[in-house]
C-alpha positions as CSV (number, residue, x, y, z in Angstrom):
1,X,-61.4,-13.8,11.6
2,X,-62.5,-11.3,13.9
3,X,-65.1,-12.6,16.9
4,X,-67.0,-9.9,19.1
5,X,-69.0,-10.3,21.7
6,X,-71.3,-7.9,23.3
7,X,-73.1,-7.9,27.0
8,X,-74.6,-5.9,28.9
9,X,-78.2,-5.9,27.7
10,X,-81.3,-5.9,29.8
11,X,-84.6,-4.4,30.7
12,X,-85.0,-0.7,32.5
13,X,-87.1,1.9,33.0
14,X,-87.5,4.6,31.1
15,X,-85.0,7.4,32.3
16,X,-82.6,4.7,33.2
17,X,-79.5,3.3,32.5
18,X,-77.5,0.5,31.1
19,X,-73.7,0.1,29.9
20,X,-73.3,-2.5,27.1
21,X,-69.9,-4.0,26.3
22,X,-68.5,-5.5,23.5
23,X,-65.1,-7.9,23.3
24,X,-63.1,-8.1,20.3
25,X,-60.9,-11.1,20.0
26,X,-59.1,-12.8,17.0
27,X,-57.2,-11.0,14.0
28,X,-58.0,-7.7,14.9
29,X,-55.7,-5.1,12.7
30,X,-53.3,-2.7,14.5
31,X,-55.6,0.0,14.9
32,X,-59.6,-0.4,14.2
33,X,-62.5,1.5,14.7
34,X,-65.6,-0.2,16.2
35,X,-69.9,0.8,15.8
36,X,-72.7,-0.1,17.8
37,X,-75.9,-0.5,15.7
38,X,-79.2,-1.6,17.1
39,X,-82.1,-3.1,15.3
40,X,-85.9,-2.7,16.3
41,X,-89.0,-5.7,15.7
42,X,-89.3,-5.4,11.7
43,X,-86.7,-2.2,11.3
44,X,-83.4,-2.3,9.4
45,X,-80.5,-1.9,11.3
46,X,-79.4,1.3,11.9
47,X,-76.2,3.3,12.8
48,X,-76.2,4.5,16.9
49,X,-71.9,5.4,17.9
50,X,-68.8,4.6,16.8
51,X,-65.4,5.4,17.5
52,X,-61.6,5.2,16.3
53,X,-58.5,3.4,17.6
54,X,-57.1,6.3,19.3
55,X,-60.7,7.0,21.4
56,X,-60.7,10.8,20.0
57,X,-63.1,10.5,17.0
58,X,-66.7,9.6,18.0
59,X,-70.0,9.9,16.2
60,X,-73.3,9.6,17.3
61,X,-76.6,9.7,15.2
62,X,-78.9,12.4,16.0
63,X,-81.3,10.5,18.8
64,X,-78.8,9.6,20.9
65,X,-76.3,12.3,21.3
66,X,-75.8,14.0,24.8
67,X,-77.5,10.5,25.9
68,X,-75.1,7.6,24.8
69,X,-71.3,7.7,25.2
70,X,-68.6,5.5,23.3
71,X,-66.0,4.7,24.2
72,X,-63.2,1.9,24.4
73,X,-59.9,0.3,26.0
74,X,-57.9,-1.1,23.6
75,X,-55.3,-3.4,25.6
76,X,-58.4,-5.3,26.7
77,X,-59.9,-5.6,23.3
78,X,-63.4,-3.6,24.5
79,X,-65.6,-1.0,23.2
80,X,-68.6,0.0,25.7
81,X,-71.8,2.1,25.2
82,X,-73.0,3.7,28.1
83,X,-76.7,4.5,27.3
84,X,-78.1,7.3,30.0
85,X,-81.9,9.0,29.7
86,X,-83.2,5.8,28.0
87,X,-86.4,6.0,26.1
88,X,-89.0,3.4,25.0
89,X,-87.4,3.9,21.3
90,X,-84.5,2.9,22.4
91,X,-85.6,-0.9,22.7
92,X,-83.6,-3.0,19.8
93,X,-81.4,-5.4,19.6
94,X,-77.9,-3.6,20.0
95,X,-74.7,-4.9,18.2
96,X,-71.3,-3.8,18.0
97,X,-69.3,-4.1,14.4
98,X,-65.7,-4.2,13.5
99,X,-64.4,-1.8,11.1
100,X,-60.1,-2.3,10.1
101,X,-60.2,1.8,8.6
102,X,-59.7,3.5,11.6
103,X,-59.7,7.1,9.9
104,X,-61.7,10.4,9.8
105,X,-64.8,9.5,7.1
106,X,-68.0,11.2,6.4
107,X,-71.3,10.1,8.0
108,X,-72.0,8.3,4.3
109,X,-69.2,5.9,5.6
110,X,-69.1,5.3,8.9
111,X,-73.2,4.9,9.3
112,X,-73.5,2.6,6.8
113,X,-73.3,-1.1,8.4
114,X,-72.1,-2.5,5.0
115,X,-68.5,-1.3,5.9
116,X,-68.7,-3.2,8.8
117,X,-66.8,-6.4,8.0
118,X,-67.7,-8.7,11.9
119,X,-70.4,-8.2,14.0
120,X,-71.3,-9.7,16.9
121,X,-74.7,-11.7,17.9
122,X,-76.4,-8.8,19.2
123,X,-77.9,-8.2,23.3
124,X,-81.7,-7.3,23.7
125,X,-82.3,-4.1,25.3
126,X,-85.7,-2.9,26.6
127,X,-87.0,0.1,27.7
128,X,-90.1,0.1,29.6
129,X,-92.6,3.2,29.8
């Protein structure tokens, strides 16, 4: 078993900032890759980063690239998102997911949550207009 937790979440302005965090704990494998997803009030939930053990590889969907950032310290068991230029379709419940395949894959892969074998309980953020 594989437990994350994320924090970080909160209310801001649009144009603002927050960084979310997310700690892995557990069984983790010796080298995972780790997604944020986020989920808006009656939307599925939908791929926004993720990146591979070594840091190198990220992916970003198209509405959040040159905005959001990945990234992750692995002796401390953390992935972050820092989320700059937010906007008010940005609000959603954000979660980070646990993948053990830490390789190069397509966006048919890595975006779909269904690879994602633990996720954690999610953190509310709200951006205000």
């Amino acid at each position: 078993q594989v437990q994350l937790v994320e924090s970080g979440g909160g209310t801001v302005q649009a144009g603002g900032s927050l960084t979310l965090s997310c700690v892995a704990s557990g069984r983790t494998s010796s080298s995972y890759a780790m997604g944020w997803f986020r989920q808006a009030p009656g939307k599925v939930r939908t791929f926004v980063a993720r990146i591979g053990w070594s840091g190198t590889r990220t992916y970003y969907t198209d509405s959040v690239k040159g905005r959001f950032t990945i990234s992750r310290d692995n002796a401390e068991g953390m992935v972050y998102l820092q989320m700059n230029s937010l906007k008010p379709e940005d609000t959603a419940v954000y979660f980070c997911a646990y993948d053990r395949n830490s390789g190069d894959y397509s966006a048919g892969y890595y975006a779909n949550r269904y690879v994602y074998e633990y996720w954690g309980q999610g953190t509310q953020v709200t951006v205000s207009s």
